[in-house]
C-alpha positions in Angstrom: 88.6 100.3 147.8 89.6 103.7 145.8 92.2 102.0 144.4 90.1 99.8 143.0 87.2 101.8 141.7 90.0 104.1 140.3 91.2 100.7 138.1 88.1 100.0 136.8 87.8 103.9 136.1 90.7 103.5 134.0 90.3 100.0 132.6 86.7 100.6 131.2 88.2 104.2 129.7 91.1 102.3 128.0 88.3 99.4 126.6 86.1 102.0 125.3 88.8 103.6 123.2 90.1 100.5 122.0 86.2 99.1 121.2 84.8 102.1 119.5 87.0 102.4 116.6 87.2 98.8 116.3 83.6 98.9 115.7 83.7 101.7 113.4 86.4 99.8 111.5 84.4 96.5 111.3 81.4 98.2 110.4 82.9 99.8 107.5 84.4 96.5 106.5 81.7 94.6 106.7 79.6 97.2 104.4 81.9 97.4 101.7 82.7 93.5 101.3 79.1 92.3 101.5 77.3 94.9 100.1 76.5 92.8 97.2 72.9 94.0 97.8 71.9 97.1 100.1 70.6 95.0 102.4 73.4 92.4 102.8 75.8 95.3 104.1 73.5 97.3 106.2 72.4 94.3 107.8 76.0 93.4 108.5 77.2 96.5 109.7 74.0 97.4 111.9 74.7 93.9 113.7 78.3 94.5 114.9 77.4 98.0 115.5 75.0 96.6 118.1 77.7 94.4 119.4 79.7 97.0 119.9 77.6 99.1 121.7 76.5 96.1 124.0 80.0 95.6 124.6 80.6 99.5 125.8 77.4 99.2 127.6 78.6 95.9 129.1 81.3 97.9 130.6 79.7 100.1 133.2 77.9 96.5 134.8 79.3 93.8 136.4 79.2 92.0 133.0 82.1 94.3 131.8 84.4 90.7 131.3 82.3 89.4 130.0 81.3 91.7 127.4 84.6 92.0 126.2 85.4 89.0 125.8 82.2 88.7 123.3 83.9 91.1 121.8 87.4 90.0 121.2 85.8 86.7 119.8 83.7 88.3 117.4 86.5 90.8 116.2 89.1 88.1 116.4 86.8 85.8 114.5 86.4 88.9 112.1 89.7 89.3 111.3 90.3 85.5 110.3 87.3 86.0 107.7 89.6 89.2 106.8 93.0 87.6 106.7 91.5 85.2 103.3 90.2 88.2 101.4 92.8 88.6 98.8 93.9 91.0 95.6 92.4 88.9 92.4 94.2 88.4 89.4 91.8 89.1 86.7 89.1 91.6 86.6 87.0 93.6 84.2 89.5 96.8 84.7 88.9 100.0 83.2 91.0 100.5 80.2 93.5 103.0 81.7 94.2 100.7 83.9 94.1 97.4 82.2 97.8 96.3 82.2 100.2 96.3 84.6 103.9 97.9 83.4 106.6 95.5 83.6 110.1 95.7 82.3 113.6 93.8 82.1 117.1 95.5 82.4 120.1 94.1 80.2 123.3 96.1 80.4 122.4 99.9 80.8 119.1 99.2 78.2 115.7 99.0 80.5 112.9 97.2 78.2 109.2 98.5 79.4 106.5 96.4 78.3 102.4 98.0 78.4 103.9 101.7 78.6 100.6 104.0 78.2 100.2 106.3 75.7 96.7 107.4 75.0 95.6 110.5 73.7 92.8 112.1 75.7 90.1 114.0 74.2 87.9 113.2 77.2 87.9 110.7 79.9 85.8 108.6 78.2 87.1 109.3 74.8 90.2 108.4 74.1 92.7 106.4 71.9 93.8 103.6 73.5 97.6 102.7 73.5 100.0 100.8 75.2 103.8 100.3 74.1 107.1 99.0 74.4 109.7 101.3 75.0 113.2 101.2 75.9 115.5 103.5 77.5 119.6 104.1 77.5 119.8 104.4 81.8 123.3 105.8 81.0 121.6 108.8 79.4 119.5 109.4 83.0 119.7 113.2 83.8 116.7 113.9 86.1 114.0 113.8 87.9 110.9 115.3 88.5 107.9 115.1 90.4 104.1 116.4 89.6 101.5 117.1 92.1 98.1 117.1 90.7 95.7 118.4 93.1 92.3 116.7 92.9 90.8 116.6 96.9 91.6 120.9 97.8 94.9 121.8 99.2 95.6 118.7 101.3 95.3 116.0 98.9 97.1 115.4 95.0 98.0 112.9 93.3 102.1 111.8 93.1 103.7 111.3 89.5 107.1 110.5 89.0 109.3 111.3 86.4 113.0 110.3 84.9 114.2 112.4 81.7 116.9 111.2 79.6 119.5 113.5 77.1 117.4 113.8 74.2 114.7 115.3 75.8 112.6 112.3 76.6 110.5 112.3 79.6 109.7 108.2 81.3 106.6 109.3 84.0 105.5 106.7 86.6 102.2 106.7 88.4 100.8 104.6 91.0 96.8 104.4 90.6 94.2 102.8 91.6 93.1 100.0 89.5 89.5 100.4 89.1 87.0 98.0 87.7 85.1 99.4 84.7 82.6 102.1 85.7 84.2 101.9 88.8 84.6 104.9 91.1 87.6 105.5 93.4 86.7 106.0 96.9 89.5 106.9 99.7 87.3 105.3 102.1 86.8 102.4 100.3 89.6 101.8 98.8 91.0 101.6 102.8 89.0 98.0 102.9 90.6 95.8 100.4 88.1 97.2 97.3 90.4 97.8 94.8 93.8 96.3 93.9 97.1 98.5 93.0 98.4 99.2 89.7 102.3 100.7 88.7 101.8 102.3 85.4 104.8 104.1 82.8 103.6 106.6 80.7 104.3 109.2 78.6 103.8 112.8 80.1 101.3 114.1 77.3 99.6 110.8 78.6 98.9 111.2 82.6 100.2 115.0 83.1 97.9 116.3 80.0 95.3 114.3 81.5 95.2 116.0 84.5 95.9 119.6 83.3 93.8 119.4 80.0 91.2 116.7 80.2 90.2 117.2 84.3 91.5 120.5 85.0 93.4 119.4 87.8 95.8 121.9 89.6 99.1 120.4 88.3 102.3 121.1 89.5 105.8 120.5 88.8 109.0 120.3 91.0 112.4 119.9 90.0 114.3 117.5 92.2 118.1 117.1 93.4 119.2 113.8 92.9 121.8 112.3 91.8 122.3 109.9 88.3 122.9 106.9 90.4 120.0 107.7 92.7 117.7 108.6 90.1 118.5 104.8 88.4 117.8 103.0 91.9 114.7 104.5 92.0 113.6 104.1 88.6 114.5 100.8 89.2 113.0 100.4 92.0 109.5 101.2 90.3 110.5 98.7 87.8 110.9 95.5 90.2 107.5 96.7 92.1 105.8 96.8 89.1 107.3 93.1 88.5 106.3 92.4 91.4 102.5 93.1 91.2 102.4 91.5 87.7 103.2 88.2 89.3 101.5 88.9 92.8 98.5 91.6 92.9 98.4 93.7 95.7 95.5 96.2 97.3 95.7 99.4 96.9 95.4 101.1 100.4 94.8 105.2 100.7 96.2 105.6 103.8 99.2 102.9 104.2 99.7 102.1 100.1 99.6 105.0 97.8 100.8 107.1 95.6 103.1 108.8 97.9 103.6 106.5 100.9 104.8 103.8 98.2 107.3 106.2 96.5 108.7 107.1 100.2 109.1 103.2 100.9 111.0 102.6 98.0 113.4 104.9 98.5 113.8 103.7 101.9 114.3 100.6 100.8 117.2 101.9 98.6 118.6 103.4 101.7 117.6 107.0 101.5 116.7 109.1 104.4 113.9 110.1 104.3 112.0 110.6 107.9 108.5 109.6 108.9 106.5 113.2 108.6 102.6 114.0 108.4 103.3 115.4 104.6 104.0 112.1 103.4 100.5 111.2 104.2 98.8 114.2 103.4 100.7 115.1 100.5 99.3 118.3 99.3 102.0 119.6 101.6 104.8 117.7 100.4 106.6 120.3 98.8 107.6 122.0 101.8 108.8 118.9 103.3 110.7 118.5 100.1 112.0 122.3 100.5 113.0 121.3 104.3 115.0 118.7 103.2 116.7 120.9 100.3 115.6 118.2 97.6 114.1 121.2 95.4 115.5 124.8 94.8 115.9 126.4 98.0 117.4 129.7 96.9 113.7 131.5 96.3 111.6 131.3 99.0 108.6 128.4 99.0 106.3 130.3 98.0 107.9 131.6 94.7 108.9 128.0 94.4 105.4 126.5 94.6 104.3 129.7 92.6 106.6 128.9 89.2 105.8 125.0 89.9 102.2 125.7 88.0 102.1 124.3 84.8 97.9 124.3 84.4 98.4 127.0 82.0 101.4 126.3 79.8 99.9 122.7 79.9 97.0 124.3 77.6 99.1 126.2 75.8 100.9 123.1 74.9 98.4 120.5 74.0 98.9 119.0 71.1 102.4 120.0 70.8 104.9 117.0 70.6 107.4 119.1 72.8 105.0 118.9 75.6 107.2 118.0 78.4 110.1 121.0 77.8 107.1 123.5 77.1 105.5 122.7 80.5 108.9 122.8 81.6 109.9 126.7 81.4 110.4 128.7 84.1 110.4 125.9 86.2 113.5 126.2 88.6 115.6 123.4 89.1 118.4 122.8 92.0 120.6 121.3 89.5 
């Protein structure tokens, strides 16, 4: 008899974690995707929510099978309506956002077609331009990565960029792709709301953005890589970006974004690079970058991330066309 009561102690504990955030989940999901009015989502979410909490009451009765099995149905039933939800193909982006990069890669010469280029006065003035580039990969020398800190300490945004002998800086960003007026939400954009976009750009493009136009907290590190690594990653960006031209995908804030979709690529090149917390919340990725030595490790991290602010030569630098080496100084570098 003990044994028994302890069972069903332990089996409606185990349902009630499981149930809860299932409900929280489904309620979420149903609000964002049929919130076409106010009412239309509320309604939605209120009903499951009211499942849900039959079904937890439903556990502490006789009924407690019974109950979950309601349950699994609906969810199960839920997630089959979820499963034919997919990224479209067209929309009314925004225009920073409104092509997707793609490229071709003949001999050592990598063709980039819709490379941005605009020239920000304000984020909703600006000169709209997108360009095709190409770029010698036997003339790869680095590569650098920017943090720019928009959510407080925890949370930045991840560019990427490859510089070639000459001085020329190729920066990669993975955004977002909001529809126009659109406003990105990290909880939103965890429920299929908005698709993902790989975007090349110049620096004085998406760095000055941040440090000029928004006022973001920038910063730049240095990175140790080598000339063959740096070309499988770059790459690497290139055939995602292919990719997503010919198949959309959604963007996701916690499994696919800016950082977590860098860190699979270069585990997909073979790199070792270990599951760790930072990779998620990335505002603390450059000490797991100083852990693993792929940044100057000679100063202490705190002079590292010190000398990685560029906010202020950014400014200094604005409409200079050396932007990237000016933002560059004082920088250290492992190489």
């Amino acid at each position: 008899m003990k044994l028994r009561v302890a069972s069903a102690i332990i089996w409606t504990c185990v349902s009630l974690l499981i149930v809860l955030p299932l409900t929280a989940w489904t309620a979420l999901a149903l609000w964002y995707h049929l919130s076409t009015t106010p009412v239309e989502g509320i309604v939605a979410a209120c009903v499951f929510i009211l499942l849900g909490l039959g079904s937890m009451a439903a556990l502490f009765t006789r009924h407690r099978v019974k109950g979950a099995v309601c349950f699994a149905l609906a969810f199960g039933g839920l997630l089959i309506w979820w499963s034919t939800i997919t990224p479209p193909d067209h929309g009314e982006w925004a225009p920073e956002v409104a092509r997707q990069t793609t490229g071709a890669l003949r001999g050592d010469v990598l063709t980039l077609s819709d490379v941005r280029e605009f020239e920000w006065r304000s984020e909703s003035d600006f000169d709209d331009r997108w360009r095709e580039r190409s770029y010698d990969l036997s003339k790869l020398k680095s590569v650098d990565l920017f943090l720019s800190y928009w959510g407080g300490p925890q949370m930045a945004h991840l560019i990427i960029s490859f510089g070639f002998d000459g001085g020329e800086q190729l920066a990669w960003s993975i955004e977002v792709r909001r529809k126009k007026n659109g406003q990105y939400s990290p909880i939103a954009d965890a429920f299929k709301t908005d698709t993902v976009v790989y975007l090349a750009t110049s620096e004085r493009d998406t760095v000055r953005l941040r440090t000029n136009v928004r006022g973001e907290d920038v910063r730049l590190y240095r990175l140790r890589m080598l000339p063959e690594q740096a070309r499988a990653l770059l790459l690497r960006y290139v055939e995602e970006a292919n990719a997503l031209s010919a198949k959309p995908a959604f963007y996701n804030s916690i499994t696919t974004n800016c950082t977590t979709a860098v860190a699979k690529m270069i585990r997909a090149m073979g790199g070792n690079l270990p599951l760790d917390w930072r990779l998620i919340i990335n505002g603390y990725l450059p000490g797991y970058l100083y852990d693993r030595g792929a940044v100057v490790t000679t100063i202490p991290l705190s002079q590292v991330t010190a000398l990685a602010r560029i906010d202020d030569r950014a400014k200094a630098a604005d409409q200079s066309s050396d932007f990237s080496r000016l933002i560059r100084v004082g920088v250290p570098s492992p190489r």
